[in-house]
KEKE-3310 file (N, C-alpha, C; in steps of 0.2 Angstrom, whole numbers, plus 5000, padded with zeros to 4 digits):
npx = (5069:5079:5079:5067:5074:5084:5075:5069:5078:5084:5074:5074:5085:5085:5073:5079:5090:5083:5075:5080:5086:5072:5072:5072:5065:5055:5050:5048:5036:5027:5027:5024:5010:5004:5002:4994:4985:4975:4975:4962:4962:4970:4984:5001:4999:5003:4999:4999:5002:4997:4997:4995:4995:4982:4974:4962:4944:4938:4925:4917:4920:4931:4940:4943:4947:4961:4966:4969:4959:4952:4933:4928:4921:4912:4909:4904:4901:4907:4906:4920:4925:4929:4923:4931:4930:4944:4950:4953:4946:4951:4942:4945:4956:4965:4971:4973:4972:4976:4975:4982:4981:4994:5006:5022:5037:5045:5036:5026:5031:5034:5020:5018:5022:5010:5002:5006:5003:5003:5009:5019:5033:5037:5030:5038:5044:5037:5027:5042:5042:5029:5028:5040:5033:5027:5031:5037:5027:5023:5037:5039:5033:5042:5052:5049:5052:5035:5033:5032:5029:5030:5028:5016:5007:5011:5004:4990:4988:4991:4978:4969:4972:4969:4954:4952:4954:4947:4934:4932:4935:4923:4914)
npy = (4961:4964:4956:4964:4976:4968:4964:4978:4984:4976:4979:4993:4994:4985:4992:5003:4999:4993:5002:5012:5003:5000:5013:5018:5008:5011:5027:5024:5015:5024:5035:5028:5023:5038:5039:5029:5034:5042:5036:5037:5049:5059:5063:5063:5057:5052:5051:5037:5030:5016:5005:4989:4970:4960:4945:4939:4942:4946:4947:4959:4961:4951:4958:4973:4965:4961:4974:4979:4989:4999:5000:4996:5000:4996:5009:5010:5000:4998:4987:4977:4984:4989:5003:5011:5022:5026:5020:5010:4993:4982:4966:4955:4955:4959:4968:4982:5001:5011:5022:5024:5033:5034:5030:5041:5027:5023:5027:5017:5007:5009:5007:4993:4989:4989:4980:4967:4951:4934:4927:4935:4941:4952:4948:4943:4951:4961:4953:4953:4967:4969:4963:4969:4981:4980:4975:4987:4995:4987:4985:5002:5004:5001:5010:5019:5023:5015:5023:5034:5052:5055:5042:5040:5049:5046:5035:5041:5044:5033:5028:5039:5035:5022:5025:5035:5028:5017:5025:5029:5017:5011:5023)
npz = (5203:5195:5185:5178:5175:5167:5155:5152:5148:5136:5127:5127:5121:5107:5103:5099:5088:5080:5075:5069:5061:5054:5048:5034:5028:5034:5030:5015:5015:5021:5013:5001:5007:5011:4995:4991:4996:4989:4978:4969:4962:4952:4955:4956:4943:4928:4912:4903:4885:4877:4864:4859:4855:4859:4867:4855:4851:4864:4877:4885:4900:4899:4892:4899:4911:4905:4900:4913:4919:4930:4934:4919:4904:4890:4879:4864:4852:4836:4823:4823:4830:4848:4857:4870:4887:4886:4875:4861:4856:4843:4839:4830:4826:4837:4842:4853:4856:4869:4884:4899:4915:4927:4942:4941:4938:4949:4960:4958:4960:4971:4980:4977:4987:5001:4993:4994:4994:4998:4989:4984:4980:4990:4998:5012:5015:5020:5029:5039:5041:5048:5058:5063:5066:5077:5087:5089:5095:5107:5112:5115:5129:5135:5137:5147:5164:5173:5184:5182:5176:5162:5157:5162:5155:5140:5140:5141:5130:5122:5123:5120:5106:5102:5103:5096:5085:5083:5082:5071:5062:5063:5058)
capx = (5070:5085:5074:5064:5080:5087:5069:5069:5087:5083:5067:5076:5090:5082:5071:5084:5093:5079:5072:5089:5087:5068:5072:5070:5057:5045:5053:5046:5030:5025:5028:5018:5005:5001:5000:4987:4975:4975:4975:4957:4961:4976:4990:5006:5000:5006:4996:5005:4999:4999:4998:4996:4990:4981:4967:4957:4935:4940:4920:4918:4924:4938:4946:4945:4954:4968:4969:4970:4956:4946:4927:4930:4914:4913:4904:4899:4903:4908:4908:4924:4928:4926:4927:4930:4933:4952:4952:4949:4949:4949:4941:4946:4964:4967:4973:4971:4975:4973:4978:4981:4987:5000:5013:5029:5038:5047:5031:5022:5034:5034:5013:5016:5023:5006:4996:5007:5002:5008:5012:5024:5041:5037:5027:5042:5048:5029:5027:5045:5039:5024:5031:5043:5030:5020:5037:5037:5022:5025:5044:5037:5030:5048:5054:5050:5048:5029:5030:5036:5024:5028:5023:5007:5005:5011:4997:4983:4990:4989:4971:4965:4974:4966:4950:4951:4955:4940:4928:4936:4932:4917:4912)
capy = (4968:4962:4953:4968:4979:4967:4966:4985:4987:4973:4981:4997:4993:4984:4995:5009:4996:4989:5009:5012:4998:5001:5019:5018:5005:5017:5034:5020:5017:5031:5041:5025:5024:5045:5041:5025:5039:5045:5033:5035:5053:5058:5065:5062:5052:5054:5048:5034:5027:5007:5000:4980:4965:4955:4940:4941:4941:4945:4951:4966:4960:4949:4966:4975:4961:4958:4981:4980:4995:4997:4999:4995:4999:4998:5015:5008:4993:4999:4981:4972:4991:4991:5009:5014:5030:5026:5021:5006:4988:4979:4962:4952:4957:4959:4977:4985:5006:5016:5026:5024:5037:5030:5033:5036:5020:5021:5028:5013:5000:5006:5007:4987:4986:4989:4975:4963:4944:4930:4924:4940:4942:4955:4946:4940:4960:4965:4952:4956:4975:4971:4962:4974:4989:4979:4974:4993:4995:4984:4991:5007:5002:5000:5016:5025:5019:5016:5027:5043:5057:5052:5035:5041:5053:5041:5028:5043:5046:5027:5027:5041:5033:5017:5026:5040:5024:5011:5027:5029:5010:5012:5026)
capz = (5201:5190:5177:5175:5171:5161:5151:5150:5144:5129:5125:5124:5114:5102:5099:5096:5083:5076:5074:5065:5053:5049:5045:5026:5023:5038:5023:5011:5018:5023:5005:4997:5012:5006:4990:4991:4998:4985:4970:4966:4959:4948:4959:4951:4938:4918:4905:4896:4879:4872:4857:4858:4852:4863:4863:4851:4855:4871:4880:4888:4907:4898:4889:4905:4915:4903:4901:4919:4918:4933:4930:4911:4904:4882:4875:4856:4847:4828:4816:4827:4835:4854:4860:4877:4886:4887:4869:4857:4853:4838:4842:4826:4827:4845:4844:4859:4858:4875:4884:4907:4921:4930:4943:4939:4937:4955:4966:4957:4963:4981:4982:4978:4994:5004:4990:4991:4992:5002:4984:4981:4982:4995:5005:5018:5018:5022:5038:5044:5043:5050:5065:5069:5070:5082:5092:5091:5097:5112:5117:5118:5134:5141:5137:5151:5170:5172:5188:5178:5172:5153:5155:5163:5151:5135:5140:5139:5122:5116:5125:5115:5099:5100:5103:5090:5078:5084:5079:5064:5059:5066:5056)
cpx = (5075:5083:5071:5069:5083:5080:5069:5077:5087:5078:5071:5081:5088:5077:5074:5088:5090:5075:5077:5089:5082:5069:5069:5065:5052:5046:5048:5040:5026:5023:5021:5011:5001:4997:4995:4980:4974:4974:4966:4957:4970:4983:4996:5007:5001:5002:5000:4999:5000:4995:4997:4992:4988:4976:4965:4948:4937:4932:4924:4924:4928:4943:4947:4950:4961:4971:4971:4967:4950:4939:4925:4922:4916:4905:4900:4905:4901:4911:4914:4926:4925:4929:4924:4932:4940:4954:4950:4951:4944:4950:4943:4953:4969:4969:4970:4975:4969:4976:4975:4985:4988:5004:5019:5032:5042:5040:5026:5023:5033:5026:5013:5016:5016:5002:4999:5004:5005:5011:5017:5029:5043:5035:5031:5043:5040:5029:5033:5043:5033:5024:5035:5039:5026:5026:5039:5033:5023:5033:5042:5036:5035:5054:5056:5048:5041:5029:5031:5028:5022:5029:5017:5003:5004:5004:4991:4983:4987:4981:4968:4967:4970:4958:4948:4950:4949:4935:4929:4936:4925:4911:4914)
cpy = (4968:4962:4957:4975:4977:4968:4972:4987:4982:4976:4986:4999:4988:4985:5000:5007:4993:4996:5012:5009:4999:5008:5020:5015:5010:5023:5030:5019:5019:5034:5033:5023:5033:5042:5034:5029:5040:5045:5033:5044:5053:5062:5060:5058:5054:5051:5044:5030:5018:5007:4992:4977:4961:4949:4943:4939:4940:4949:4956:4964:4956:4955:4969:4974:4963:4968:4981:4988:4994:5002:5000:4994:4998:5002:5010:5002:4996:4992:4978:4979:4991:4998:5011:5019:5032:5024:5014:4999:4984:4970:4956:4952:4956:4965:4981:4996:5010:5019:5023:5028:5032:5032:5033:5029:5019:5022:5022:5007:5002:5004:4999:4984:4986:4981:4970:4956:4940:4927:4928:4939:4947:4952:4944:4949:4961:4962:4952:4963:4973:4969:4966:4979:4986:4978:4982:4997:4993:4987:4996:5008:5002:5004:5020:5022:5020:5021:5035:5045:5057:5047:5036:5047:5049:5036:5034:5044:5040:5026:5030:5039:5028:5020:5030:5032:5019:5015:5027:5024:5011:5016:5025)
cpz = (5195:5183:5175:5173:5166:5154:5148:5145:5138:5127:5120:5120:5106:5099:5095:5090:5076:5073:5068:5058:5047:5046:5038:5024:5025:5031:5018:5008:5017:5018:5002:4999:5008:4999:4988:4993:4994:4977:4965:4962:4955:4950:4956:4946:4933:4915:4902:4892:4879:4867:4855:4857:4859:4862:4860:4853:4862:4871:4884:4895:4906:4896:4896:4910:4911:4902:4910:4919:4923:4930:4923:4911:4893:4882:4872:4853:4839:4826:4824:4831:4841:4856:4865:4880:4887:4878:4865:4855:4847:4839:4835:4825:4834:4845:4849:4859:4864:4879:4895:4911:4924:4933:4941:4941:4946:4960:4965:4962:4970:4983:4981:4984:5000:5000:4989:4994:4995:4997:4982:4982:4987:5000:5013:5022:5023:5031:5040:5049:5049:5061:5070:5071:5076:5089:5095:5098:5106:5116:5118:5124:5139:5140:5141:5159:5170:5179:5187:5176:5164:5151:5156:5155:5143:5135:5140:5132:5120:5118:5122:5107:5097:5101:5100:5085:5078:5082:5075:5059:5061:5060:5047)
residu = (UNK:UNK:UNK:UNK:UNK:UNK:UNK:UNK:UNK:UNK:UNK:UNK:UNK:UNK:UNK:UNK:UNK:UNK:UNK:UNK:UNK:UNK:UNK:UNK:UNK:UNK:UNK:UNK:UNK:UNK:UNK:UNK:UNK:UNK:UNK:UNK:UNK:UNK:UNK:UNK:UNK:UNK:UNK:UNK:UNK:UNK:UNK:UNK:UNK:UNK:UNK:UNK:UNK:UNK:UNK:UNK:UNK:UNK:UNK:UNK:UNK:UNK:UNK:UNK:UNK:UNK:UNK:UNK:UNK:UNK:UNK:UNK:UNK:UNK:UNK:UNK:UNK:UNK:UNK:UNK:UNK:UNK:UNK:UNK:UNK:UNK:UNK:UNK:UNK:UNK:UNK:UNK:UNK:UNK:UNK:UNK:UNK:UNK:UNK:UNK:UNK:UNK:UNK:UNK:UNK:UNK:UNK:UNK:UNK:UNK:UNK:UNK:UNK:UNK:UNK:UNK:UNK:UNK:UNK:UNK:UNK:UNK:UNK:UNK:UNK:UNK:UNK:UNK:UNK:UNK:UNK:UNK:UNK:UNK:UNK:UNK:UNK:UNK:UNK:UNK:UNK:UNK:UNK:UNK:UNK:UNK:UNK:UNK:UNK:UNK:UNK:UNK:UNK:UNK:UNK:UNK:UNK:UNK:UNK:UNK:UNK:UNK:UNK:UNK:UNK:UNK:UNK:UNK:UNK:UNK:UNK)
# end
């Protein structure tokens, strides 16, 4: 009985600590979790313009890559003028003018936090994060005595959670 008290009194202290700690990155998250719903329309983005030189004879699906322009398509080809619906390049020169929405520059930087890469400079942040939510996940469970009303009750929660979420993949 001891071992299961000690067990529940680490569980729940380190969740309380470690709840404490992640505060800001979950704040963090959460705000760049929103606004990845939503990158496919234009909620808080500005229109910013460029101006640059780049390769030159760059094809269609090289200019796209190097704009970083999803579904880059070119309208019309004028002599060395490619023009796109963002604006235009000059393939003999490299001149690239066009035009991308964008988020402000800090809501940008946190949305890298969901994409980032085991080659990132995020990637240690990300699977710490990811490890504490599931340590969360799991102390949860030693929050409350299992013979209490709101641990029975908590466990029909997480049962309709994890069943709302597998039709939700599903669908």
């Amino acid at each position: 009985m001891d071992k299961i008290k000690d067990t529940r009194s680490f569980m729940r202290i380190t969740h309380r600590y470690l709840g404490y700690f992640l505060a800001g990155i979950m704040a963090i998250y959460a705000i760049s979790g929103v606004l990845l719903v939503y990158r496919d329309t234009d909620f808080l983005k500005k229109e910013m313009k460029y101006d640059k030189i780049i390769d030159k004879n760059l094809d269609e699906k090289a200019l796209g890559k190097e704009l970083k322009i999803k579904n880059f398509e070119v309208k019309e080809t004028e002599g060395n003028i490619l023009k796109f619906k963002q604006g235009t390049y000059n393939s003999a020169t490299g001149e690239a003018k066009y035009t991308k929405k964008e988020l402000p520059f800090v809501l940008d930087k946190m949305t890298k936090l969901h994409k980032a890469q085991s080659k990132d400079t995020l990637s240690p942040l990300n699977t710490f994060f990811g490890i504490s939510l599931f340590f969360f996940v799991i102390s949860s469970f030693w929050m409350f005595n299992p013979k209490t009303k709101a641990f029975k009750r908590g466990m029909a929660f997480t049962a309709a959670g994890l069943i709302i979420s597998i039709l939700l993949l599903l669908i």
